[in-house]
LOLUM-150600 format. One line per field, with one value per residue (C-alpha): residue number from 1; y, x, z. Coordinates in steps of 0.2 Angstrom, whole numbers. Example, Ala and Ser with C-alpha at 12.3 -4.5 7.8 and 13.67 -1.06 7.14 Angstrom:
<recs>
n	1, 2
Y	-22, -5
X	62, 68
Z	39, 36
</recs>
This chain:
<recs>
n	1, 2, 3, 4, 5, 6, 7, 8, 9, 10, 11, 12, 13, 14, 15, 16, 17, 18, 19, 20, 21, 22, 23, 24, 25, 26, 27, 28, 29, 30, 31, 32, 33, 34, 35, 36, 37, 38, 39, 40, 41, 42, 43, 44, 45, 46, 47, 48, 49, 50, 51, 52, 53, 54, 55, 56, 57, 58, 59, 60, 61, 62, 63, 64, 65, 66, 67, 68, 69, 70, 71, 72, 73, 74, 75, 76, 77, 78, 79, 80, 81, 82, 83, 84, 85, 86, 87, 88, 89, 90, 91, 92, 93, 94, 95, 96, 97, 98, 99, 100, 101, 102, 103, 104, 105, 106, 107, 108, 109, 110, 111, 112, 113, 114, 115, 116, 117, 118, 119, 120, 121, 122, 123, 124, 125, 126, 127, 128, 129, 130, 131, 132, 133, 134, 135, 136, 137, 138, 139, 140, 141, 142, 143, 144, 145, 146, 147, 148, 149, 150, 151, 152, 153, 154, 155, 156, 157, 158, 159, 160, 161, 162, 163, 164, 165, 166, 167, 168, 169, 170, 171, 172, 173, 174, 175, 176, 177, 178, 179, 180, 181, 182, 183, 184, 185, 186, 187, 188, 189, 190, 191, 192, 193, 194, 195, 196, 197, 198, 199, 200, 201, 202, 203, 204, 205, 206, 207, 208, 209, 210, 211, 212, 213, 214, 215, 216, 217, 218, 219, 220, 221, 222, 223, 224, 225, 226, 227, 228, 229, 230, 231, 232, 233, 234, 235, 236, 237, 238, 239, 240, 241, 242, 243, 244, 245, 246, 247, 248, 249, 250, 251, 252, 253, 254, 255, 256, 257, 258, 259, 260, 261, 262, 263, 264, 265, 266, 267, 268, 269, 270, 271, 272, 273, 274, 275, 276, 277, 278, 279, 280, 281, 282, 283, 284, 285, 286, 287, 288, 289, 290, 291, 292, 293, 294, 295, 296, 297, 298, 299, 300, 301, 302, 303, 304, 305, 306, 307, 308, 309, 310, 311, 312, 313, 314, 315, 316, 317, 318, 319, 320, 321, 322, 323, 324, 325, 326, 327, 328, 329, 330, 331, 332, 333, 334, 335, 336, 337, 338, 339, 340, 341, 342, 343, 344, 345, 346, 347, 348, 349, 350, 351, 352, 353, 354, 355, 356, 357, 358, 359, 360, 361, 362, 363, 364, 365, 366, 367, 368, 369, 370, 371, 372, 373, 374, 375, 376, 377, 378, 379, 380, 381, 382, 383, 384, 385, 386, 387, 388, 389, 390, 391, 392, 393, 394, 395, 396, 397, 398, 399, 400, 401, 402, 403, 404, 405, 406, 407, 408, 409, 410, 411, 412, 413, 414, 415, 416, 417, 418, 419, 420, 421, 422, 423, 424, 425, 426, 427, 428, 429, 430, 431, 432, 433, 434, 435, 436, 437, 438, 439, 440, 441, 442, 443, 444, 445, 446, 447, 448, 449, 450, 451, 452, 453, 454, 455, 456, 457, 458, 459, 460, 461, 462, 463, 464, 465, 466, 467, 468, 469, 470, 471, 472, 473, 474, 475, 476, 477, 478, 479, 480, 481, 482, 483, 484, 485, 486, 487, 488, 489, 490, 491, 492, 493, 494, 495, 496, 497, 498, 499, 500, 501, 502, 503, 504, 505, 506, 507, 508, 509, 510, 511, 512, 513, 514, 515, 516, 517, 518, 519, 520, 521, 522, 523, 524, 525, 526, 527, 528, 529, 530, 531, 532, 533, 534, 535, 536, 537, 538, 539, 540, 541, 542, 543, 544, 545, 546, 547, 548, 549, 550, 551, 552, 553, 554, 555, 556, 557, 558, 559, 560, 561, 562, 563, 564, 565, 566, 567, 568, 569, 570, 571, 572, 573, 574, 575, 576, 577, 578, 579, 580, 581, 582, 583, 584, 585, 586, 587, 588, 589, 590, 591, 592, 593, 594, 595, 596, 597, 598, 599, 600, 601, 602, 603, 604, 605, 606, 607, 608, 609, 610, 611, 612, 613, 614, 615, 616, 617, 618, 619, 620, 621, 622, 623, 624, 625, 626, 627, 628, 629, 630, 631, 632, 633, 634, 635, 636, 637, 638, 639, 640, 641, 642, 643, 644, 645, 646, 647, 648, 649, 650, 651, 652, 653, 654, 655, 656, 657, 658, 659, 660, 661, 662, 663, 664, 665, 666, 667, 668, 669, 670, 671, 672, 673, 674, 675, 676, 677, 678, 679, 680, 681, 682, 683
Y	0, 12, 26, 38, 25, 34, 28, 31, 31, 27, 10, 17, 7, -10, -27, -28, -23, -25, -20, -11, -3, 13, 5, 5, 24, 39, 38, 50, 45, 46, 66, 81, 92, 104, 108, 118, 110, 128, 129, 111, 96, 84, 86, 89, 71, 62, 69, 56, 43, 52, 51, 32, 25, 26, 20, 3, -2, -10, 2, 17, 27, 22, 24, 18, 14, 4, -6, -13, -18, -26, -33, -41, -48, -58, -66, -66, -77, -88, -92, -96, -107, -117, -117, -122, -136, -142, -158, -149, -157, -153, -135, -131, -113, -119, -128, -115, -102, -115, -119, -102, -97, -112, -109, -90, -95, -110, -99, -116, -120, -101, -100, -116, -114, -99, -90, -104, -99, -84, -89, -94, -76, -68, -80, -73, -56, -58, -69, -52, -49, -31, -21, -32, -46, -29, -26, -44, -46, -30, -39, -56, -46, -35, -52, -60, -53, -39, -38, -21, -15, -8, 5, 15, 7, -8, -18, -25, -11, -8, 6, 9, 3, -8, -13, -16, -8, 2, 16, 32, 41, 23, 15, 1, -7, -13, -6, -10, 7, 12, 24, 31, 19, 12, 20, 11, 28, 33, 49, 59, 71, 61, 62, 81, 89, 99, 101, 92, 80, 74, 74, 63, 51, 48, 43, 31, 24, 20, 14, 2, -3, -7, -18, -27, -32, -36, -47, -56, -59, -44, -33, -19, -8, -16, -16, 4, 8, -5, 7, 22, 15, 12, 30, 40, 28, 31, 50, 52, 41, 52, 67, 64, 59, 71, 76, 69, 85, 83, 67, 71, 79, 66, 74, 76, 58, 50, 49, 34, 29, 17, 3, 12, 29, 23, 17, 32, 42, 32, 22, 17, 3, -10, -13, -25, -34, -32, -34, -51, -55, -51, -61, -44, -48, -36, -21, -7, 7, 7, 20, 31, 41, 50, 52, 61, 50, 39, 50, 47, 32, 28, 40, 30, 13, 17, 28, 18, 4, -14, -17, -2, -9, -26, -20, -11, -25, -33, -20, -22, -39, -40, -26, -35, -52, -48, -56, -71, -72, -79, -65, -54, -47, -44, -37, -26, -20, -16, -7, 6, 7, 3, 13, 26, 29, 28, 30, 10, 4, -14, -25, -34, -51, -64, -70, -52, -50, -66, -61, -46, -56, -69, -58, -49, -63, -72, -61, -66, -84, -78, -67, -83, -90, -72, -66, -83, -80, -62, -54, -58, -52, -41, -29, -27, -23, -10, -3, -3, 8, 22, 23, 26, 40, 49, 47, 57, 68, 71, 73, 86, 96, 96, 100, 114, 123, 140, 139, 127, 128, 117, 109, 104, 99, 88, 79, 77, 69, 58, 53, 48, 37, 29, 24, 6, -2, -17, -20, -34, -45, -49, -57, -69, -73, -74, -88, -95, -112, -111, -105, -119, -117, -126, -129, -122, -115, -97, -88, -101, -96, -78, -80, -92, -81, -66, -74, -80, -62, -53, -66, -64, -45, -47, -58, -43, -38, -39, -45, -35, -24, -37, -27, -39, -36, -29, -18, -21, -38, -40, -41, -23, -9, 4, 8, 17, 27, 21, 36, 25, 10, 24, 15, 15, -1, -6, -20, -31, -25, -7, -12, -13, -2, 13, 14, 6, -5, -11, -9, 12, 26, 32, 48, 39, 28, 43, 53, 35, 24, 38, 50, 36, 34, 52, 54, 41, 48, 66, 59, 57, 76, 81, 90, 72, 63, 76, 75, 58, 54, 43, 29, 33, 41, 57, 69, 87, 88, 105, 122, 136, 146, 131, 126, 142, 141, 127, 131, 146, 135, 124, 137, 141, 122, 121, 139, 131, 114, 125, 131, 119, 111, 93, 96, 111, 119, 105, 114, 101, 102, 109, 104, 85, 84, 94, 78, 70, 87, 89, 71, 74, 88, 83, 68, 77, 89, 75, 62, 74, 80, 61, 59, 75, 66, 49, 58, 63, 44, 40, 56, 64, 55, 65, 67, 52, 55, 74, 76, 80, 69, 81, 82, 64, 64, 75, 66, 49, 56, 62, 47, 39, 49, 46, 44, 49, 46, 46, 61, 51, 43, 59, 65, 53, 55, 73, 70, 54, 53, 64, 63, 76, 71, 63, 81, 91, 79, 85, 102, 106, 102, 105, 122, 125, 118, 127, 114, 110, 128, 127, 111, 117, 133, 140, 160, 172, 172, 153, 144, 131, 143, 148, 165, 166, 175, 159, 145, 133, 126, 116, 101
X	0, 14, 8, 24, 29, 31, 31, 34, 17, -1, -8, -23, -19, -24, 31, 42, 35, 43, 60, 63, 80, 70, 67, 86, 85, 73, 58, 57, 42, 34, 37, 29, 40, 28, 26, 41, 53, 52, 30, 26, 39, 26, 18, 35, 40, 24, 10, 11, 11, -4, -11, -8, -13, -30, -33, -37, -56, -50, -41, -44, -26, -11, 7, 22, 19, 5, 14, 28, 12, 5, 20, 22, 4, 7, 23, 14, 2, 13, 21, 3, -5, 11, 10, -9, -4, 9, 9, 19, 23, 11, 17, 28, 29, 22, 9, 3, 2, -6, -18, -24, -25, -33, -50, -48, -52, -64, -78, -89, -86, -89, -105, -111, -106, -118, -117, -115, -97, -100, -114, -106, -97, -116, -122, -107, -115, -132, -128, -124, -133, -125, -110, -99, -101, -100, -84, -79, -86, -78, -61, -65, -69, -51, -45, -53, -55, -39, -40, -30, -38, -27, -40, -45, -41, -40, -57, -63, -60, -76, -77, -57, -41, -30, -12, 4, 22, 35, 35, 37, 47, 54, 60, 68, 51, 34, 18, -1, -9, -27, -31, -50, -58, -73, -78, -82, -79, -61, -62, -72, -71, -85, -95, -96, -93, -109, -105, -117, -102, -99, -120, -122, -109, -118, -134, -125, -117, -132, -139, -125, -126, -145, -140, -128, -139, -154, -142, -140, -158, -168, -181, -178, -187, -176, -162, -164, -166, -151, -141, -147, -141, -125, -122, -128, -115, -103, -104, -105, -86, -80, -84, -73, -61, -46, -41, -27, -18, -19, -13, 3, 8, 17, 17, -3, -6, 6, -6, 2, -10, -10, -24, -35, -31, -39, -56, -57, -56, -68, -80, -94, -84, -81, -61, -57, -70, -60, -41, -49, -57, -40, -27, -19, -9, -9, 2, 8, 4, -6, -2, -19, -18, -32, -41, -56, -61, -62, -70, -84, -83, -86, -102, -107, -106, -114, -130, -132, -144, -138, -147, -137, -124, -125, -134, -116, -104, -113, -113, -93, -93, -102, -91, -76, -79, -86, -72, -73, -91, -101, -100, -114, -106, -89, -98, -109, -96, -88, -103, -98, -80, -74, -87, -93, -82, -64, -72, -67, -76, -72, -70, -52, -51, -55, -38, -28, -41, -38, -19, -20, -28, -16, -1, -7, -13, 3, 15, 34, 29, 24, 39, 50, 44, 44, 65, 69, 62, 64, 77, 96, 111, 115, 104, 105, 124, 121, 107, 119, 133, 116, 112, 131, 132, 118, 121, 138, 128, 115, 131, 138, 122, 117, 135, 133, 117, 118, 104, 105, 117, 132, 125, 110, 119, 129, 115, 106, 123, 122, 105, 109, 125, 113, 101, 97, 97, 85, 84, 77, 69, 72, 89, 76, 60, 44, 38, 23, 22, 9, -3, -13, -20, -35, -41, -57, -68, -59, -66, -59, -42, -44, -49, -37, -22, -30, -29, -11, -5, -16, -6, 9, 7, 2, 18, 29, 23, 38, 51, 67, 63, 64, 75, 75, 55, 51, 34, 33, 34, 49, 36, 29, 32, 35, 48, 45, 57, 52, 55, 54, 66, 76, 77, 74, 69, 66, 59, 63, 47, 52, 70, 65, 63, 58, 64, 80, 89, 107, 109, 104, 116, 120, 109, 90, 94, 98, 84, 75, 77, 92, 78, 69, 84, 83, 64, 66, 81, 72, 59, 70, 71, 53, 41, 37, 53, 64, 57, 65, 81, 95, 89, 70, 63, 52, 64, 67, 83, 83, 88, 73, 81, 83, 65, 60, 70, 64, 47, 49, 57, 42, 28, 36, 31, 14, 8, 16, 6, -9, -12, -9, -29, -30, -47, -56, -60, -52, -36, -21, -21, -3, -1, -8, 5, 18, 32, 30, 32, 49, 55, 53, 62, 74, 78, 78, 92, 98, 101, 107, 122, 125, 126, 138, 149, 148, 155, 170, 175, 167, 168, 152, 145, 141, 125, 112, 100, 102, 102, 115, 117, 109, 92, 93, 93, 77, 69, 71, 63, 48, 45, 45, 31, 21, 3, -16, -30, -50, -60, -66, -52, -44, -56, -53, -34, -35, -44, -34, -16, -1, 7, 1, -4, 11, 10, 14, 27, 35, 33, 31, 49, 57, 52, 62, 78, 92, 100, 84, 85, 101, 98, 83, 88, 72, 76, 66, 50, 47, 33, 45, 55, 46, 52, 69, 58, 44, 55, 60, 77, 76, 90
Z	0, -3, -10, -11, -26, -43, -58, -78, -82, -74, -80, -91, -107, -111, -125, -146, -159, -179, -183, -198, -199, -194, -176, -174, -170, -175, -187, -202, -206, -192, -195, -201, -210, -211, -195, -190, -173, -163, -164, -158, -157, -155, -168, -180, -174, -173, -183, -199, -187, -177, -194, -198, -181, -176, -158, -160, -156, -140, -134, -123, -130, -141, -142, -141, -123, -130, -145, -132, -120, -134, -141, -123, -121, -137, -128, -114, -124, -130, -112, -106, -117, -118, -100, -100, -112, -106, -92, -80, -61, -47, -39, -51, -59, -76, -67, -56, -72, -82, -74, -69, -86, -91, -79, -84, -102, -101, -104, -106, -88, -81, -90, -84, -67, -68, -51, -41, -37, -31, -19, -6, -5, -8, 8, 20, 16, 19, 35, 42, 59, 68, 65, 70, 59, 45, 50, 47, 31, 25, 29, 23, 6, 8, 9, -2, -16, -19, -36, -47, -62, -72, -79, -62, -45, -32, -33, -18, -6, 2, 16, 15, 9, 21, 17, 25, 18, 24, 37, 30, 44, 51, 31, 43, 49, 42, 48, 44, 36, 33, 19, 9, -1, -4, -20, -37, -48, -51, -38, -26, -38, -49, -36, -28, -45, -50, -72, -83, -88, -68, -67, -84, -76, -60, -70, -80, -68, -56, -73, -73, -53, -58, -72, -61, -47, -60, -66, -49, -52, -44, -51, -60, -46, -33, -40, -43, -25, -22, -34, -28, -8, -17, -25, -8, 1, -11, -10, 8, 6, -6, 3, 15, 6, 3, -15, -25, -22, -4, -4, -14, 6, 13, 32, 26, 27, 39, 55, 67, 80, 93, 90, 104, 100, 81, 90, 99, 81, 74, 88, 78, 67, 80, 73, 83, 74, 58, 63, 71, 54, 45, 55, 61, 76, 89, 83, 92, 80, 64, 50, 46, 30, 32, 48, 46, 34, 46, 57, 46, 42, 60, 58, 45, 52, 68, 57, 42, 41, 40, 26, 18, 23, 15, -2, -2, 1, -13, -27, -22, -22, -41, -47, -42, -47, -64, -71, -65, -67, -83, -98, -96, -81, -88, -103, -93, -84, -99, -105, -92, -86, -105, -115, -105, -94, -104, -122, -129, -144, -141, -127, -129, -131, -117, -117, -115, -100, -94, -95, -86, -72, -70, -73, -56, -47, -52, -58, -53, -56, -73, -72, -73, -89, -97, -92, -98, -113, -118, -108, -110, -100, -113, -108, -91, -91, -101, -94, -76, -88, -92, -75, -69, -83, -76, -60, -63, -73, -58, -45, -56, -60, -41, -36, -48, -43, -39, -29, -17, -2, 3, 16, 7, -7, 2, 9, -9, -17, -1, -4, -23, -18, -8, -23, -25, -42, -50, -66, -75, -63, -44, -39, -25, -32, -24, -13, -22, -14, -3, -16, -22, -41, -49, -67, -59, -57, -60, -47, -33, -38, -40, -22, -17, -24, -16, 1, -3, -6, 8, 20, 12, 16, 35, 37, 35, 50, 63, 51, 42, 26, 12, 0, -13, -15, -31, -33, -53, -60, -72, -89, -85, -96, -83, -70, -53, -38, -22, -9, 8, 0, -12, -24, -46, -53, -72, -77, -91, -100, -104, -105, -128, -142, -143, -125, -126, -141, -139, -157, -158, -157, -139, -143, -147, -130, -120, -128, -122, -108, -103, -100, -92, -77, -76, -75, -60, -52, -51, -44, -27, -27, -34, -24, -13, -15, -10, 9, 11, 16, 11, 20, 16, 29, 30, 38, 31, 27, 18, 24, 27, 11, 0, 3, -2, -16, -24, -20, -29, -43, -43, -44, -62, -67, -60, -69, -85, -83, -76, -94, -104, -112, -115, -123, -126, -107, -98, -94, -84, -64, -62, -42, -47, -63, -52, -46, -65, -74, -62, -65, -85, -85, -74, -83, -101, -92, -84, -98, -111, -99, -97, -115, -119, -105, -113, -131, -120, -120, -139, -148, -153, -170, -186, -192, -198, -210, -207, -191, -178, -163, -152, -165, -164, -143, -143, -157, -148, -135, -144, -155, -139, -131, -149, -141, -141, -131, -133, -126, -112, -107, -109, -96, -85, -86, -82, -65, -61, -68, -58, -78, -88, -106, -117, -129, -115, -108, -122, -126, -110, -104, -120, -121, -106, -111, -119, -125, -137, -141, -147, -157, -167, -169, -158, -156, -145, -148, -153, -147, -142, -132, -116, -111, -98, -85, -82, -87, -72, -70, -56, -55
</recs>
C-alpha cells in the first residue's frame, strides 16, 4: 500500500514490436515536415504517425507505450497457453500459471457454473446480523478478493483501503496502514462535481449498478433503489475523502496511532472486529492516511442501516468479481467502465483479459517464464553503464546549482549514492508455494491467490525490510522510484525499443530509456521525494532558504502545466502533474548531460540522416512519447493521472531547455522557447 511509489506512467492502457531498420533509432516517417521543430515538437515528430494510427477499437489510448504492451501480451500469450498445455509437475511454476489461465479462459465451464461460485461469497454477506459481523465481512472481502484494475483502482476495497508496507518516517520497519476507499468511480471528484459531464456520469453509472444487481436476479425496481443506496454511500465516502492534491503531502497523510487511539477516532466501526477478521496480530501502532475519513466512516457505520450496509458489500462484491463471473457481467461491466467511462469501442479479447488477471494474481511466477524468454544479460549490463552515466551527470548538475546551499547539497549527493538499483527482474523470487491453483472454477483461484497475497502482506509484520522485494513484476512496461526504499527499478518489459535498443546510437537511448533513469532519479528530489532521506525516511533535510527556493522553482512548473488544455475547457491540474512534470524535465536535463559526458569517451558522431546527434537525442525522445487518447479517457486522465498528457510531456519540458533551443535553432520568440523570466530550471 505504498503510495509515495512513482512511476513512468499510470496504468490506463490496455512489450516488441517490428523492426525495420527505422526502429534502430529515429523515425522520419513518423514526422511532419511541415510543422516547424520551434512551434510544436510533438507534432513535427509524430504527426504522420498520429495520422496512420487510429486507436485501436480495443483500446482506450495508443502509443508507443501501447505497442511494447501489446508486443508483450502476445509473448505473454505464448508463455501461457504453452503453460496451459503443457503436463507440468504438481506446484511447479508452469503448473501453477497454467492452470490459472486455463480456468480463466474455459468460458464453457464459467457460463455453466452460472453464479453458483459466487454464492457462497453472496451468503457470508447476507448472514450479516450487527455491526460487528459488517466489519468482518468487510475484511473477509479485503481479503478475499484484492484484485488491481489496471483502468481505475483496487477492486474490492469496500469502506477503505487496508495494506501493510513500509514506514514512512521509520523505512527500517513494516507497519499496517489504513487509507480512503470504498468508491467504485475513479475519484471523489466524480461524485461532488456539479457540471453536466460529472451529473451525466452519476446517471450512467447508477444505470449500470442497476443492471448489475438485475443481473444477480432482482427486479428492476429493486435493484434501482439497491443502486441508488450504493451512490448516496458512495458520495458520503468520497466526501470525506481528501483530494489527489492533498494526498501528494506526505506529512498530510502520515497519521500513526496506537490501535486504541484509532477506535477512539472512529467508535462506531467495531475494529477490533476487523483486525480479528483479517489475522492482524496485535500491533503497536497502525499508519492512518487519512483520519477524518475515518471519522466518518465511524459516523457512517454506527448511522447507516444494516441493510445499507450489506446491499453495499454486494454491489462491491459483483463489481469485483465480474471477471470471473459468466459473460454478461464482464460485458456489462464493460458497458460502463470501457465505454462510458474511458471512451473504448471494443472489449479486448477474453484472453488479453484473462492475462492481465493472471499476470497480477501471479505475476513473478509468470515473471519466470517471461526473463527466460525475452530478456538476455546483454541488456541489463548495459542498462547498469546508463544509470552510472547519469548518476555522474546528476552529482555534477546538483553540485553545480547555484541555488542550493552546501550543506543541502551535500546531503542530496548523499541521498543519490545511496540509490538502490534493480533492473530486469528480482535477484530472489517470490515464494509461491503455498498458493494452491486449480483448473477451476476461476473464481476459486482468484480468491485463493487473493488470500495468498493478503497473508503474504500481513507476514511482513515484525520482520526486516525485504529489500529484494520488487513492486513491478519483471514483464511490465514501466519503471517506478520508491522514496521509503530509495530505490529506481526497471523492469525487463520497458527495457525494448523505442525505449532502449542495444543496437541504436547512444543519442535515441539517451533521448530514451536515458531519460527514463533520469525521470526516476528526479523523482528522489521532486516536490514528494525530496522530503525523504538517504535511508528513506520522511525527515526534512533542507535548509529554510533552499526550501524556499525550490518552491519558488516549482511554482514556475505548476503555472506552465496549469495552462496547458488537454481538450477544449479542460485545462491540466498543475499541483496534481507537479512531481511528474519535475521528474521529465529533470531527466531530459539530466540524460542529455549524461550523453555529452559519454561523447568525452566515444567522440560525438556525425549526423544520420540529417540530423545531428543532439536532434537525434530530442527526437528519440519524442517518437517515444508518440501517443493519443480518446476524449473520455482523456477525461478521466486529467482528473486521475499525476502525468500530464504525453504532448505536454514533451513540449512542455522541451520548451524550457536550452539545449533544445540550441539544437533546433528555436530563437526568442518561438513557441517552443518559453520566455527566460517563467522558465523553471530546477535540478
Amino acid at each position: 500500500m505504498n503510495i509515495r511509489t512513482t512511476a513512468l506512467f499510470l496504468g490506463l492502457a490496455s512489450g516488441l514490436f517490428a523492426q525495420g531498420s527505422a526502429a534502430r533509432g529515429i523515425h522520419p516517417e513518423f514526422m511532419d515536415p511541415g510543422v516547424k521543430p520551434c512551434e510544436d515538437f510533438f507534432l513535427h515528430a509524430n504527426r504522420k504517425w498520429l495520422e496512420s494510427n487510429p486507436i485501436p477499437a480495443d483500446q482506450i489510448t495508443w502509443g508507443a507505450m501501447n505497442e511494447l504492451r501489446e508486443a508483450n501480451r502476445r509473448t505473454l500469450k505464448e508463455i501461457l497457453e504453452a503453460a496451459a498445455a503443457a503436463k507440468a509437475p504438481k506446484g511447479s511454476a508452469l503448473q501453477k500459471v497454467g492452470d490459472f489461465y486455463a480456468s480463466g479462459m474455459d468460458l464453457k465451464t464459467i457460463e455453466k457454473a452460472g453464479l453458483s461460485p459466487i454464492k457462497p461469497l453472496l451468503a457470508r454477506v447476507e448472514a450479516v446480523k450487527d455491526a460487528r459481523g459488517l466489519a468482518r465481512e468487510i475484511g473477509f472481502l479485503h481479503r478475499d478478493l484484492r484484485q488491481h484494475d489496471p483502468i481505475l483502482h483496487d477492486l474490492a476495497n469496500p469502506a477503505f483501503r487496508f495494506g501493510v508496507d513500509q514506514d514512512d518516517m521509520d523505512s527500517s520497519s513494516y507497519i499496517a496502514q489504513l487509507g480512503q476507499g470504498g468508491l467504485g468511480l475513479p475519484d471523489r471528484d466524480y461524485y461532488l462535481l456539479e457540471d453536466a459531464k460529472s451529473k451525466d456520469l452519476r446517471a450512467r453509472y447508477v444505470e449500470h449498478v442497476t443492471r448489475m444487481f438485475e443481473l444477480l436476479g432482482e427486479s428492476k425496481p429493486l435493484a434501482k433503489a439497491h443502486a441508488g443506496v450504493v451512490l448516496s454511500l458512495e458520495t458520503r465516502l468520497a466526501s470525506a475523502s481528501m483530494t489527489q492534491v492533498e494526498r501528494r503531502d506526505p506529512h498530510a497523510t502520515y497519521h500513526k496511532l496506537s490501535p486504541e487511539a484509532f477506535a477512539k477516532l472512529a467508535p462506531g466501526f467495531p475494529w477490533a472486529a476487523y483486525f480479528q477478521a483479517i489475522g492482524l496480530p496485535d500491533q503497536k501502532a497502525l499508519l492512518i492516511r487519512q483520519p477524518k475519513f475515518f471519522e466518518e466512516l465511524g459516523r457512517m457505520a454506527a448511522s447507516i442501516p444494516l441493510l445499507q450496509w450489506k446491499t453495499y458489500l454486494r454491489w462491491h462484491l459483483l463489481h469485483a468479481a465480474a471477471s470471473e463471473l459468466p459473460e454478461a457481467f464482464g460485458n456489462e461491466s464493460f458497458e460502463f467502465y470501457g465505454k462510458v467511462l474511458s471512451g473504448a469501442k471494443e472489449q479486448q479479447a477474453r484472453w488479453k483479459r484473462i492475462q492481465a488477471i493472471t499476470d497480477l494474481a501471479l505475476g513473478e511466477l509468470v515473471g519466470q517464464l517471461y526473463v527466460e524468454k525475452a530478456f538476455g544479460p546483454a541488456a541489463k549490463a548495459r542498462m547498469l553503464e546508463l544509470v552510472g552515466n547519469l548518476r555522474v551527470a546528476l552529482k555534477a548538475r546538483i553540485e553545480s546549482l547555484e541555488w542550493m546551499s552546501g550543506p543541502t547539497k551535500q546531503k542530496a549527493v548523499d541521498k543519490l549514492a545511496a540509490f538502490n538499483v534493480k533492473i530486469g527482474f528480482p535477484d530472489t523470487w517470490r515464494d509461491y508455494r503455498r498458493l494452491e491453483v486449480k483448473k477451476g472454477p476461476f473464481l476459486a483461484n482468484c480468491v485463493a491467490a487473493s488470500r495468498f497475497e493478503f497473508q503474504r502482506g500481513l507476514a511482513k509484520l515484525g520482520k526486516p525490510i525485504d529489500r529484494n522485494e520488487w513492486g513491478m513484476t519483471p514483464q511490465t512496461v514501466n519503471a517506478y522510484y520508491d522514496p521509503t526504499m530509495n530505490e529506481i527499478v526497471f523492469p525487463a518489459g520497458i527495457l525494448q525499443p523505442p525505449y532502449f535498443d542495444a543496437q541504436a546510437d547512444d543519442a535515441v537511448n539517451y533521448g530514451g530509456i536515458g531519460m527514463v533513469i533520469g525521470h526516476e532519479m528526479t523523482h528522489g528530489f521532486d516536490d514528494e521525494g525530496r522530503q525523504y532521506d538517504a535511508q528513506g525516511n520522511l525527515k526534512d533535510w533542507w535548509t529554510e532558504e533552499d526550501a524556499k527556493a525550490y518552491a519558488s522553482r516549482t511554482d514556475l512548473v505548476v503555472q506552465q502545466a496549469g495552462a496547458f488544455e488537454a481538450l477544449p475547457g479542460l485545462k491540466l491540474n498543475g499541483s496534481l502533474t507537479l512531481g511528474e512534470n519535475i521528474a521529465d524535465l529533470g531527466g531530459l536535463k539530466i540524460a542529455f548531460e549524461a550523453l555529452k559526458r559519454q561523447w568525452t569517451k566515444t567522440g560525438k558522431p556525425a549526423p544520420i540522416d540529417g540530423f545531428t546527434a543532439e536532434q537525434r537525442f530530442f527526437l528519440g525522445y519524442a517518437q517515444a512519447w508518440r501517443f493519443h487518447a480518446r476524449p473520455e479517457a482523456a477525461r478521466l486522465r486529467v482528473m486521475t493521472d499525476p502525468h500530464s498528457p504525453a504532448k505536454f510531456r514533451v513540449n512542455g519540458p522541451l520548451s524550457n531547455l536550452p539545449e533544445f533551443f540550441e539544437a533546433f535553432g528555436c530563437g526568442e520568440g518561438s513557441s517552443m522557447r518559453r520566455d527566460a523570466k517563467v522558465r523553471p530550471s530546477i535540478w
